[in-house]
Structure formats: C-alpha cells, structure tokens
C-alpha positions, 0 to 999 in steps of 0.5 A: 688610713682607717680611723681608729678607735681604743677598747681598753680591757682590763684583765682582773684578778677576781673572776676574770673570764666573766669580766673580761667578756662583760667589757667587749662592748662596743658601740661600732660606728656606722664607718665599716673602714674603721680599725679598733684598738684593743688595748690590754692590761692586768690588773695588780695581783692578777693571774692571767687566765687563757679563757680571757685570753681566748675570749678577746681574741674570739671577739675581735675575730667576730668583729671583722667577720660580721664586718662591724669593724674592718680590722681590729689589733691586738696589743698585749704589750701591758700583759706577760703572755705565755708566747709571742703575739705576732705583729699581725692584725687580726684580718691579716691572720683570717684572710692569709693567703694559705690553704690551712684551716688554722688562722693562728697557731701560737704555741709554747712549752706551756700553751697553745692558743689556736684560732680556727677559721674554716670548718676543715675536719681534716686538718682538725684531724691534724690538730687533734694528734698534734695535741696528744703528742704535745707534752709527756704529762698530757693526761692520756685520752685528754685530746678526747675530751678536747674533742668533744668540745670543740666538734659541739662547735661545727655541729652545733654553733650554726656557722655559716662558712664565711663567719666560721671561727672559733678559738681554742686555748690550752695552759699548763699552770701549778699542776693544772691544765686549763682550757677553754673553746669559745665560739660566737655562734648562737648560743645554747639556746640557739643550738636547743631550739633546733633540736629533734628531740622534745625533752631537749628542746624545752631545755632551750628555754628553761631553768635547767640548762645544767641538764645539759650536763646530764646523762641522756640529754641529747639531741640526736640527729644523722647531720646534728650528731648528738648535743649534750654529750661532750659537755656531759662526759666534760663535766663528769671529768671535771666531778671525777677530777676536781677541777671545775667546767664553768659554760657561758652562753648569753642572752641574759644574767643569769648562773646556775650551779649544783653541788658538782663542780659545773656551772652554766652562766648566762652573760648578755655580752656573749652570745656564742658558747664559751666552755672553760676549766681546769683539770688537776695533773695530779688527781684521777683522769679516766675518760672511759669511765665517764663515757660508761657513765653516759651510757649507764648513768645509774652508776652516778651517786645521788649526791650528785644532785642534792642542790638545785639552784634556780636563777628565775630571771633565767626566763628573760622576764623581770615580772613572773605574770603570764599564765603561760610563764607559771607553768613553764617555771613550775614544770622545771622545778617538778623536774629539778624536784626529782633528782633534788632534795634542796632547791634554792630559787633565787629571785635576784632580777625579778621585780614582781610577781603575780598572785597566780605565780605566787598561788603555783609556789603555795601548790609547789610547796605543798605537794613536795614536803620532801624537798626542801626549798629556799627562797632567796630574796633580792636586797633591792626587792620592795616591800610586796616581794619581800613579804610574798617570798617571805610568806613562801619560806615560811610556808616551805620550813613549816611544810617540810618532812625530812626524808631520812626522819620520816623514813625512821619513822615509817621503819619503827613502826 
C-alpha cells in the first residue's frame, strides 16, 4: 500500500480563498507511490466559499498530473458541503475509463462544482446549455459570461493534453450567485508573454494587470483568440452588478485594486489562474451592454478610473536599483496617470531604493501636478526609506494643483 501523508486545510472565515490557496504547500517526497491525505475543516463562524472548495480540489488535481504524488483523497467529513463528495480518490476520477471530458460532476439545487479533464469543445458545448437551463432565476445570458471565462482556459493556460484540467465551481447563496474557474496553468504573465500584440506583452511584467480588465487590452491572434476580453466584459458586469471579480495569478505578492469592484492578486502558491466572484440575483445583469462597452469603451465613466493602486513589489524585486527596473516602473505610472487622478504607490515588500529611482519619483511628481500621488510607506521600512518617501509626499502635497481649482480658475479669467 502507498505511503500516506496529511495536509491539514483549514477554511477561515476572513478571506477565505486567499488563504486557503496560501496552505496548499507541500513539500512532495522524492517517493511518487505516495498518497496525501487532505483533510479539511472550517473554522468557527466561517462561511464556506466554492472558490475554496474549487481551489483544493484544483490542487490536488495538478498534484497527481505533474506525478508530485500518485494520488491524493479528499475528506470533507469536517465541512457541510453543498452535495455529496464521492468516496473517490482524486486519480480514480481523472483517469475513469469513460469517454467524457467531465472527470467529476456534483451537482445540487444550489451548486455544481465541475472537474474538466480533456480539452473537448464539444462536450463543453454540452456543459454550457446545461448551465442555462439549471435554475429558473439563473440571471439570462449568464452562461455567456461563464463562457468567456472558462474558454480563456483552452486558449490561454498553456495545457499541454496530458495535464489539462480545470475546475469550475458555481453556488447560489442569500441572493447571490458566486462563481469561480481555477486552472494550474502558467499563469497571466505566463499567457501575456506569449502574446501578438506589444501594448499586452508589456502588461505581462507590469504594475497594470488590472488592464486586463480594460476595454481594448487584448491580444489577438487566429489560434489564441483574443486574451483580456472575458475578464473585461467580467468585470464591467461585476461594476454594472455590484458584485465583485477578485483574479489570482501568482508568481509573487502582490494586490492590485482601483475604485471598480475588480481586483487582481498575486499568491506565490498559485501559479495558474483562479477568477472568482459574485453576482447579485436581485440587481441589473445585461450582458449585451458590457459586450457594447468593450467595443465602444467611450461610454464607460471617468470615475472608473480615479484610483490607481500600485503595489511596486509587483516586479519581482525588493530593491528598486537598475536603470533599467526605473524606467519600467515610471512608464506604468505614465499610463496609470492618464486614465487616473490619484495614484497610490504602495511600497510594502520593497526594502530600498536607489537615488536614481528616487530622482525618476522627483521628476514623476513634478510633471503630474494633476495627479495626486500617495506614497504608502511599509511599517517595517528603516529609516532611509522612510525618510526618502517621506521627502516624495511632501514633495507630491506641495506639488500638486487640483484640477477642478485650476479650471475655475482658468475660467474666471
């Protein structure tokens, strides 16, 4: 019998996703007949969420195709799930001797977790209609959008055939409808670095990656379909709804938001893609809106973009020194500066930087006297970048003209 070993997984009650993909860590024995145990419990006053649910089984999935472990079981024992979880391993359930794409499909009144194991269009096809005709108060044109998101996964992820695997998780729950597609391939930078066109391309290494919920982001190829406009017309929805859209692709830390209900976060311990949020049952959902929106993206309100956040250890660096690593970061917040009226740079994981970054700061603030830039300084900085940030906000407030003032003024006359 294989050896077996426990990863104990504990769902919390405050950011539950995030944390549950931050404790997926194992440190896989040389010994590839082994079989891991998840064992599974929820915390006190802790709701369950599907992306978390979604995310572990995803996991395990990607453990036994990588062959870092032979198998991996599930136990739920400790947790209500939404449906039964079958007395299956999680190899017993890729490798079924059945011809369908669907390694697993549980499914309730209020939920359907479903495991992909073979990129099939055909039998997605499938999938798809049964999605629209699950639940009466599905919101119309629902399956759509699910649409968008998980076809970003055949096209983008960078499967090859004998690991492709993805898993989709839907729940209705108090007048929501959550949802969540999680896939362990290379990530969005991964995807972006592959991309045709330039403008996208430098996305991939960038503070910005919340352009990828842009109108007219996209990278357009004949066999890569078009990258960004799924999670585009996922976020408008999101905005339109109220709900919210939170993207994970690691590599590194890092989080970046902006005054619509999106963000995107980077955790070290997931290097796929994992998209996951929440529609509101009782607010508006028009999906032929937010596909105008995308072609004619003049529509969208400037207020959209007021806030900028900027996480600087987006860049993979704890010293911001080379030349080269300057002028990266100063291009990002020229673009960030035009759609933006505030910027808030957060330095949080940054340990130093040099006199050249903090001369291209000076020069930044100087030329945008428009914009109203924050510098958020880590608790644990030392005293140098303290003081250095410390001179740049003092530098910003002294510096800046707010707009509406200057254009009374201008007026007047």
């Amino acid at each position: 019998m294989a050896p077996t070993n426990t990863l104990e997984i504990q769902l919390k009650a405050a950011n539950q996703v995030v944390e549950a993909v931050k404790q997926l860590q194992y440190n896989v024995s040389s010994k590839v007949e082994e079989t891991l145990n998840f064992s599974i419990s929820l915390a006190p006053k802790a709701k369950l969420e599907i992306a978390a649910v979604s995310s572990i089984i995803q996991y395990a999935c990607y453990l036994v195709q990588s062959e870092k472990v032979h198998d991996v079981r599930l136990d739920f024992s400790q947790v209500k799930l939404p449906f039964t979880f079958p007395n299956k391993s999680i190899r017993e359930h890729l490798f079924a001797n059945h011809d369908s794409s669907v390694a697993l499909e549980l499914e309730s009144t209020d939920c359907r977790l479903t495991v992909f194991r073979r990129n099939d269009h055909n039998d997605r096809d499938i999938w798809y209609e049964n999605i629209k005709n699950w639940r009466d108060d599905l919101p119309s044109k629902f399956h759509l959008m699910l649409n968008e998101l998980v076809e970003n996964v055949p096209a983008h992820a960078q499967l090859p055939e004998d690991k492709f695997c993805f898993t989709v998780g839907l729940l209705f729950s108090t007048k929501k409808l959550y949802y969540c597609v999680a896939d362990s391939g290379v990530g969005l930078r991964g995807s972006l670095q592959e991309a045709i066109v330039t403008d996208v391309k430098d996305v991939a290494s960038s503070a910005c990656a919340l352009h990828l919920t842009r109108p007219q982001v996209t990278s357009k190829g004949i066999e890569r379909g078009h990258q960004g406009v799924g999670l585009f017309i996922t976020s408008e929805l999101a905005t339109m709804n109220r709900g919210y859209l939170e993207i994970l692709s690691g590599v590194q830390e890092y989080e970046q938001k902006d005054t619509t209900v999106t963000s995107v976060r980077g955790v070290s311990e997931w290097k796929g893609t994992m998209v996951h949020g929440a529609i509101n049952l009782d607010q508006e959902f028009n999906y032929r809106r937010a596909m105008k929106l995308f072609a004619e993206p003049s529509a969208i309100g400037k207020d959209r973009f007021l806030v900028c956040q900027i996480s600087l250890n987006v860049y993979g660096q704890r010293s911001l020194r080379t030349r080269e690593l300057c002028e990266e970061i100063t291009r990002d917040l020229g673009i960030a500066a035009e759609r933006s009226s505030k910027i808030i740079l957060d330095f949080r994981g940054i340990e130093e930087i040099s006199q050249a970054f903090h001369g291209f700061l000076r020069r930044f603030v100087t030329d945008h006297k428009k914009v109203r830039i924050m510098f958020m300084v880590p608790p644990e900085a030392d005293e140098e970048l303290k003081e250095d940030l410390e001179e740049l906000q003092t530098q910003s407030n002294e510096n800046w003209v707010d707009a509406d003032d200057s254009s009374d003024a201008s007026s007047s006359s």
